[in-house]
C-alpha positions in Angstrom: -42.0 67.2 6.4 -41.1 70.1 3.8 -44.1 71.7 2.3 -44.3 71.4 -1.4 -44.0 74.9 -3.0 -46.5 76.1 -5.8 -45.4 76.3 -9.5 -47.0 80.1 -10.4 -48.0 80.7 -13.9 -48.8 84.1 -14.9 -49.1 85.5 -19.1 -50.3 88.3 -20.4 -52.0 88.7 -23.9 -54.8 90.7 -25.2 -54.7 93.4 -22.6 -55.2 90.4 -19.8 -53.8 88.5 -17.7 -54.4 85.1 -16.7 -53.0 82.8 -13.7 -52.4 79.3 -12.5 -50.8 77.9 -9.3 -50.2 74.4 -9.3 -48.8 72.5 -6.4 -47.4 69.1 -7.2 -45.7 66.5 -5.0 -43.6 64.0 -7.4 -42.0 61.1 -6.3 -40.1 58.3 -8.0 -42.4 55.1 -8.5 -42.6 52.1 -10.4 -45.5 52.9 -12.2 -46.6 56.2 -13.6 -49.6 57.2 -11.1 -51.3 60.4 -10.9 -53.4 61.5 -7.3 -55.8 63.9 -6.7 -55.0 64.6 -3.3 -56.9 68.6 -3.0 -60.5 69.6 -3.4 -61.1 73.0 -4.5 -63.1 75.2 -2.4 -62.4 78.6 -2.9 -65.3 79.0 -5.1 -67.9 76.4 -3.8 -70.5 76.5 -7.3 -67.6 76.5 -9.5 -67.6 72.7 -11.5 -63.8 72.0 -11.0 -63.8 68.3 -13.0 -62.9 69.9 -15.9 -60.2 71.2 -14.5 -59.3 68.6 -12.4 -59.3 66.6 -16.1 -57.2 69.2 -17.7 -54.5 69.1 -15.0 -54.0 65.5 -15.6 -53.7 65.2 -19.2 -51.2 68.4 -18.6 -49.6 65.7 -16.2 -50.2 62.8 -18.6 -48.6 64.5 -21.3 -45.8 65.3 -19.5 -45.0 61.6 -18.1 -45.2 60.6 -21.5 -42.0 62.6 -22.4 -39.6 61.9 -19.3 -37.7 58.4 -18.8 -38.6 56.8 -15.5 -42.1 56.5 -13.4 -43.1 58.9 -11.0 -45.8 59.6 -8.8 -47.8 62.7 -9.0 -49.5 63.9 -6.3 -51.9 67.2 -7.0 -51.1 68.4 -4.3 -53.3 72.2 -4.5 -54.7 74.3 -7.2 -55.1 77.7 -7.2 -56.9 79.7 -10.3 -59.9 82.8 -10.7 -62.6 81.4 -13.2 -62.1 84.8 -14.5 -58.6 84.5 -14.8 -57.9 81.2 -16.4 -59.4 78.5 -18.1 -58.9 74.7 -18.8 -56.0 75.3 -21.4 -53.9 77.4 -18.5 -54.7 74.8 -16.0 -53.2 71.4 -18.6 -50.4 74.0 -19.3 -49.4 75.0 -15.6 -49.5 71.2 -14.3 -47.4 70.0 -17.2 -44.5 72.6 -16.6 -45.0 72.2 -12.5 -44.4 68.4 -13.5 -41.4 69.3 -15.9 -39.7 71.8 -13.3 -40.2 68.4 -10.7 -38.4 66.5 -12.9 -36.0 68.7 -14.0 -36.8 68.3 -17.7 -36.4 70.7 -20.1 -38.6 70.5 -23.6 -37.5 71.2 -26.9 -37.9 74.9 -27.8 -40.1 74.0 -30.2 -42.5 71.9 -28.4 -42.3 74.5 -25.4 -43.7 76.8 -28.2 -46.4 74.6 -29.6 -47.7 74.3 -25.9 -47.3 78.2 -25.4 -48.9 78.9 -28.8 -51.6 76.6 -27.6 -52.2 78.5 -24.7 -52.4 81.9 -26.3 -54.6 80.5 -28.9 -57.2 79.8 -26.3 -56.4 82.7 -24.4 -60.4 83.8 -24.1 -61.7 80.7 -24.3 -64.8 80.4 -21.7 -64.9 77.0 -20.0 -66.4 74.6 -19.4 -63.9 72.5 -21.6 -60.7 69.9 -20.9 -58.0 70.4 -22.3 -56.2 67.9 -24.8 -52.8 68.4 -25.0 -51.8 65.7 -27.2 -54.6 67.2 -29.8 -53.8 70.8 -28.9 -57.8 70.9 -28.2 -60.1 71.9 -25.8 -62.6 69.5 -25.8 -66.2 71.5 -24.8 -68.7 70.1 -22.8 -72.1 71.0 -21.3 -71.7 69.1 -17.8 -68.9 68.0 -15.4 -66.3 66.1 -16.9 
C-alpha cells in the first residue's frame, strides 16, 4: 500500500509566513463523497471543526469544478494555530484536491482564490471558510 504524500502550502505576506499540509487520498467514485478519515492531535485544546469545515468546502469547491466523482479521503492535516487560519486550510485542501485530479484552474480564478487568501492573511480564527462567497464565516463555538 503506497503512502499518500502531503500537499505543502507555504506564503509569505506581511513580514509572515503561514503553512498548511494537507494529505488527501482521492479515488474515482460514483458519487462525489468527502471522508474525514484523521483526528488532529498535535494541539489537544485546539477546536479543529472549523477547520475540519473549511477543508471541506476547499474540497467541495473544488469537486464542483472537475468532471467526474471522486472520493476524498482527508487523509492528515498538518497546521500551527499561529501559522494559519481557516482561509489557508479551504485554500490548501482545494489545490491538494486539484493537484489529485490533475486539474488546472483558470489564472484568473487561481488568483481570486490567492487574493482571497492574502486578504485574510491575519485573520484570527475561529471562522470557516466560504470559498464560493470568498468569506470567512466567524463563529463563537465549534463549527
Amino acid at each position: 500500500m503506497q503512502k499518500e504524500q502531503p500537499y505543502k502550502w507555504i506564503g509569505f505576506n506581511k513580514g509572515s509566513h503561514r503553512v498548511a499540509w494537507i494529505t488527501l487520498k482521492v479515488v474515482a467514485s460514483d458519487i462525489n463523497e468527502i471522508i474525514d478519515a484523521y483526528l488532529p492531535q498535535e494541539y489537544p485544546n485546539f477546536p479543529y471543526d472549523f477547520w475540519k469545515c473549511s477543508a471541506r468546502n476547499g474540497i467541495i469547491y473544488g469537486l464542483k469544478r472537475v468532471p467526474n466523482c471522486w472520493r476524498v479521503d482527508i487523509i492528515d492535516m498538518k497546521a500551527h494555530p499561529c501559522h494559519t487560519n481557516s482561509a489557508i486550510i479551504a485554500y490548501a485542501s482545494l489545490r491538494a484536491f486539484w493537484e489529485k485530479v490533475g486539474y488546472s484552474p483558470k489564472k484568473a480564478e487561481l488568483e481570486q482564490l490567492e487574493r482571497f487568501v492574502y486578504d485574510n492573511w491575519g485573520n484570527i480564527d475561529p471562522a470557516v471558510a466560504d470559498l464560493e462567497a470568498f468569506t470567512l464565516i466567524k463563529t463563537h463555538h465549534n463549527a
